[in-house]
C-alpha positions as CSV (number, residue, x, y, z in Angstrom):
1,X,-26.2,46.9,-31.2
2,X,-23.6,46.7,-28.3
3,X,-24.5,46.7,-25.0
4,X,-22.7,47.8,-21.7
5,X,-22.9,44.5,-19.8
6,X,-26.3,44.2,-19.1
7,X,-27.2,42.5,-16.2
8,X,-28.5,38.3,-16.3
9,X,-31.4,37.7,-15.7
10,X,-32.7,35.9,-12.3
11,X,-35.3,34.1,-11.6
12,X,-36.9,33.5,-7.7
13,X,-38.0,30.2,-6.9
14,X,-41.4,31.8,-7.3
15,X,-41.5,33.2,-10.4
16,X,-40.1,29.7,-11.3
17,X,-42.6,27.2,-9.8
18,X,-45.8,29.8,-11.5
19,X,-44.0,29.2,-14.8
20,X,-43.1,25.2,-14.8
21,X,-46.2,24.4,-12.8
22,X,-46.3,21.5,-10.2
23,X,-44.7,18.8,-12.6
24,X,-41.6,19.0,-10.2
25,X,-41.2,19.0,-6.3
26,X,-39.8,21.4,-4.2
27,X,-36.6,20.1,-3.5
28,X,-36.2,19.6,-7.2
29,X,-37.2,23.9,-7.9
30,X,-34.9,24.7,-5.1
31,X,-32.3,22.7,-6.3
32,X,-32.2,24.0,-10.0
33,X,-32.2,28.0,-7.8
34,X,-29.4,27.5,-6.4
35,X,-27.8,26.3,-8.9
36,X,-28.5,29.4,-10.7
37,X,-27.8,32.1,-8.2
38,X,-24.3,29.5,-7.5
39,X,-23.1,30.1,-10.9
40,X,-24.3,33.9,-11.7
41,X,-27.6,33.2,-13.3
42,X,-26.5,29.8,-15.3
43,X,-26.3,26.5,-15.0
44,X,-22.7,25.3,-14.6
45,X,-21.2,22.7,-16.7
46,X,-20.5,18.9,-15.8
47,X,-22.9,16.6,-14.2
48,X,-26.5,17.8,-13.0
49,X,-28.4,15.4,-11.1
50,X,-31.4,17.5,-12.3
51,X,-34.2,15.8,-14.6
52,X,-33.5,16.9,-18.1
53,X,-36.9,18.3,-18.7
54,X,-36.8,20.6,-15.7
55,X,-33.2,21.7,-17.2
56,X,-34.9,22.9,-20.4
57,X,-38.1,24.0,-18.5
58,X,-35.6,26.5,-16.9
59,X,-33.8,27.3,-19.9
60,X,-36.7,28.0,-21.4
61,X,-38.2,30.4,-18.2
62,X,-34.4,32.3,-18.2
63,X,-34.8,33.0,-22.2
64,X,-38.4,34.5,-22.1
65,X,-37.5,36.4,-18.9
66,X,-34.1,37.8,-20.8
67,X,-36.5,38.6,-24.3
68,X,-38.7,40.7,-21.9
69,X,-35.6,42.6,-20.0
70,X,-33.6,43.1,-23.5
71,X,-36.9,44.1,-25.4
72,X,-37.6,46.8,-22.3
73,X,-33.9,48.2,-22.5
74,X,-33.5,47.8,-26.5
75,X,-36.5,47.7,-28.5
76,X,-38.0,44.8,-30.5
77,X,-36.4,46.4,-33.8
78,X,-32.8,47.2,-32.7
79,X,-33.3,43.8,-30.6
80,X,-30.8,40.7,-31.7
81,X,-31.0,37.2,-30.9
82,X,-27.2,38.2,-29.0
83,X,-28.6,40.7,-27.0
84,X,-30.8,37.5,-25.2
85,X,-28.4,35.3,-25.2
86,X,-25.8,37.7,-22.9
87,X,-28.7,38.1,-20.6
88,X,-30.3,34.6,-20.0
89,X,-26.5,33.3,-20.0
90,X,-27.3,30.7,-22.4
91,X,-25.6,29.2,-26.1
92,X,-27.3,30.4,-29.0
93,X,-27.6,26.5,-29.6
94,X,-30.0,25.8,-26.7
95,X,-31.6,28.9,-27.9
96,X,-32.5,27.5,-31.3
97,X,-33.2,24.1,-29.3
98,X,-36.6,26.1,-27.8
99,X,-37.3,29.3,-30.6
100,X,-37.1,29.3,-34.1
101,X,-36.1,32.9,-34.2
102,X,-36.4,36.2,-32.3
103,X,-40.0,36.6,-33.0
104,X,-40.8,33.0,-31.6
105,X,-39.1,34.1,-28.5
106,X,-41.1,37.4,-28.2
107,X,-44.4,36.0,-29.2
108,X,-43.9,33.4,-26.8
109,X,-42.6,36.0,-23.7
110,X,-45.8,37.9,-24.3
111,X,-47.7,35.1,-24.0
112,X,-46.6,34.3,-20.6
113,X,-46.8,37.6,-19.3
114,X,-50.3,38.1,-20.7
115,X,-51.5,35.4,-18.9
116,X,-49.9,36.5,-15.6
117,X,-51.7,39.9,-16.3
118,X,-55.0,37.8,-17.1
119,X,-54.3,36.0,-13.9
120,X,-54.1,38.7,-11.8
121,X,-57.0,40.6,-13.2
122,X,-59.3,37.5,-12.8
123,X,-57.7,36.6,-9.2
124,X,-59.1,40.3,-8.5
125,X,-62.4,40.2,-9.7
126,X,-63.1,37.2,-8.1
127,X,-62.5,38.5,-4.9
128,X,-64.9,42.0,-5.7
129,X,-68.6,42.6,-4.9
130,X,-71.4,41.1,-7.0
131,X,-72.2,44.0,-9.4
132,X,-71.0,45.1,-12.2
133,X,-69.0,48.1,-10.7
134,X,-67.6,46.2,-8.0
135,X,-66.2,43.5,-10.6
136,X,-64.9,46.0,-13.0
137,X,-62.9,47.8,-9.9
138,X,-61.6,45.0,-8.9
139,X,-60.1,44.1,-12.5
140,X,-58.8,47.3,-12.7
141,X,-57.2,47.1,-9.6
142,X,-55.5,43.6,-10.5
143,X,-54.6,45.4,-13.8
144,X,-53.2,48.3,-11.9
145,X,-51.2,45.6,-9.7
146,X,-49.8,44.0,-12.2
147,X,-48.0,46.8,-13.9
148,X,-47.1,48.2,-10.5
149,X,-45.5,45.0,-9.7
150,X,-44.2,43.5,-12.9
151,X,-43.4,47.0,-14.9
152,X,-41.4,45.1,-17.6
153,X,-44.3,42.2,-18.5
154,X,-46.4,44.7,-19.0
155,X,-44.2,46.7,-20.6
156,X,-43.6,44.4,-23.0
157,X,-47.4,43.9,-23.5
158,X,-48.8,47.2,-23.9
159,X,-46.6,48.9,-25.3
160,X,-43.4,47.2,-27.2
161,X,-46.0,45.2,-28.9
162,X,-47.0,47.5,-30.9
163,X,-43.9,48.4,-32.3
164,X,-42.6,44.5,-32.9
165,X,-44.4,42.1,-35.8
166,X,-47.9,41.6,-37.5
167,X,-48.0,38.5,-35.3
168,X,-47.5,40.5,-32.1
169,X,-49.8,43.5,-33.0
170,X,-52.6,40.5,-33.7
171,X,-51.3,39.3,-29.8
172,X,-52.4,42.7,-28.6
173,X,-55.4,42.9,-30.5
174,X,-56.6,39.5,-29.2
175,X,-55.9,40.1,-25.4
176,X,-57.7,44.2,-25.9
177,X,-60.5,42.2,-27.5
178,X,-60.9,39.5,-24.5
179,X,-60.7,42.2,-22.1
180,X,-63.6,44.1,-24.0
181,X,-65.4,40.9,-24.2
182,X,-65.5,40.5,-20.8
183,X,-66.7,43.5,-19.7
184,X,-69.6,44.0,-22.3
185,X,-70.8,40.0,-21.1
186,X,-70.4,41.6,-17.4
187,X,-72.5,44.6,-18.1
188,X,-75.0,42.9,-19.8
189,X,-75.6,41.0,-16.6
190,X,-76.8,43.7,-14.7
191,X,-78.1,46.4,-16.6
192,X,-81.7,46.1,-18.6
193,X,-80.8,48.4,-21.8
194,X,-77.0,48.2,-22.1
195,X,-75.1,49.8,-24.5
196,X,-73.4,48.5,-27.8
197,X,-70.7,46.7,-27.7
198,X,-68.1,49.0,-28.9
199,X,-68.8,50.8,-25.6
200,X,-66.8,47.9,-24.2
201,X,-63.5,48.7,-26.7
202,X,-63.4,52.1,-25.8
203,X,-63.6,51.8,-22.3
204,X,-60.5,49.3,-22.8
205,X,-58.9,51.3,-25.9
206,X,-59.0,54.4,-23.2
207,X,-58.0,53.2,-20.2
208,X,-54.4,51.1,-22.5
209,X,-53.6,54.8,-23.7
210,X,-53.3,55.6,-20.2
211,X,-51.1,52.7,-19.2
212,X,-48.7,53.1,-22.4
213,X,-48.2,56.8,-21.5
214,X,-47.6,55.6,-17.8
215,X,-45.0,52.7,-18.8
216,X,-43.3,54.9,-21.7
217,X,-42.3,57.4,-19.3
218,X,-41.7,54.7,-16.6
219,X,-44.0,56.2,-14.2
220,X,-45.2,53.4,-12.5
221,X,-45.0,54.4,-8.9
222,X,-48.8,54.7,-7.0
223,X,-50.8,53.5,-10.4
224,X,-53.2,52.9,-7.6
225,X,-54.3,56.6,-7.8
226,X,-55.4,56.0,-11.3
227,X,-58.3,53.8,-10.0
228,X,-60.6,56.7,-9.5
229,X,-60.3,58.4,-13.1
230,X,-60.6,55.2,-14.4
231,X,-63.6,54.1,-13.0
232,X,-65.2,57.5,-13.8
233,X,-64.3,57.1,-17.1
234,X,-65.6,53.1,-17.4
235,X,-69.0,54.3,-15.3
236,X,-69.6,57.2,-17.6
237,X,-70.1,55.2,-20.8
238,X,-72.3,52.8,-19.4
239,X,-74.6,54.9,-16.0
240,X,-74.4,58.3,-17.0
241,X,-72.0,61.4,-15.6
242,X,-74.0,61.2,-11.8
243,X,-73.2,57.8,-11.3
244,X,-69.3,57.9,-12.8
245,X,-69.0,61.2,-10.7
246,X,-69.8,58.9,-7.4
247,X,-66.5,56.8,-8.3
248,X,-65.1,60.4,-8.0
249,X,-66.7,61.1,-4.4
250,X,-66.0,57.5,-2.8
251,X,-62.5,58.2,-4.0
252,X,-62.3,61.8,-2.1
253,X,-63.9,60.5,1.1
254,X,-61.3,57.8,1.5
């Protein structure tokens, strides 16, 4: 499929040093920016005086970034190996140099963005109240601040997995299942007579359909609003309509 020119791909020195970890210094991440933004999004030819490895670090960072921005605009179907390559600015040599195929590359972009998304959530309810509601809030609202913030990843994750391979739908399936996981071992915690486990999936099945809708119409501007609904509908399953209806009333009183 043709495409108008999309735009390449950038990546902030951030978004860079999350991805290639601390193997490099500062100067050295900098360095390899620059270059970037210097030469619209690619490395120029000739000498580097950057260590080979963090070249195909980068490389590798630009291609994943590009899967998720084509995937997003194109579909994983429609999606060719070309339609990467024009946004990451890279040879379809170098790509075959990190990715067996168009799959490899997607499987491995999910990857990454799942576990920003697992990140975030865990950054969140590290930082929540002791209970079990407080914990669950606060990995919703990581959840909710991920998509808000990185629209694409997540994107990518909840809903153009669906539509790509076996091997990505079992990628789904895994992270739904760890998120379930988690919150059935959480509950279990606090309350005496929990609920069976597939209270867990449905609470997580439910509150995915929400986000897919959201991201297939591209509505995510104030996802934070969600929090409320969400809650009620995560309390209700496990403490009964009075105590998912006070999820409700702390949210009005606000």
């Amino acid at each position: 499929m043709s495409e108008k020119s999309p735009e390449r791909v950038v990546l902030s020195r951030e978004k860079l040093a999350s991805a290639v970890g601390d193997r490099w210094s500062d100067a050295e991440l900098s360095e390899a920016v620059a270059l970037l933004n210097r030469a619209d999004g690619r490395f120029p030819a000739g000498v580097r005086t950057l260590p080979a490895d963090l070249v195909k670090a980068v490389q590798r960072e630009r291609l994943l970034a590009a899967m998720v921005d084509a995937i997003v605009d194109i579909g994983y179907n429609t999606l060719a190996v070309q339609n990467v390559l024009t946004r990451a600015g890279i040879s379809r040599p170098t790509f075959y140099e990190q990715f067996e195929d168009k799959e490899d590359c997607f499987l491995a972009a999910f990857d990454a963005a799942a576990a920003r998304m697992r990140e975030r959530v865990e950054a969140s309810v590290a930082e929540a109240g002791p209970s079990w509601r407080d914990q669950l809030r606060g990995g919703l609202v990581g959840l909710l601040g991920f998509v808000a913030d990185e629209p694409k990843e997540a994107r990518a994750v909840i809903v153009e997995a669906r539509a790509s391979t076996p091997a990505g739908l079992r990628r789904r399936d895994e992270l739904l299942d760890g998120y379930a996981a988690c919150i059935d071992a959480l509950v279990r915690e606090d309350l005496e007579e929990p609920p069976s486990a597939i209270a867990a999936a449905g609470v997580v099945g439910g509150i995915e359909s929400v986000l897919y809708t959201r991201l297939q119409k591209g509505e995510t501007e104030e996802l934070d609003e969600l929090l409320p609904s969400l809650m009620y509908f995560a309390v209700l399953a496990y403490a009964g309509r009075e105590a998912a209806g006070d999820e409700l009333d702390d949210a009005a009183l606000a």
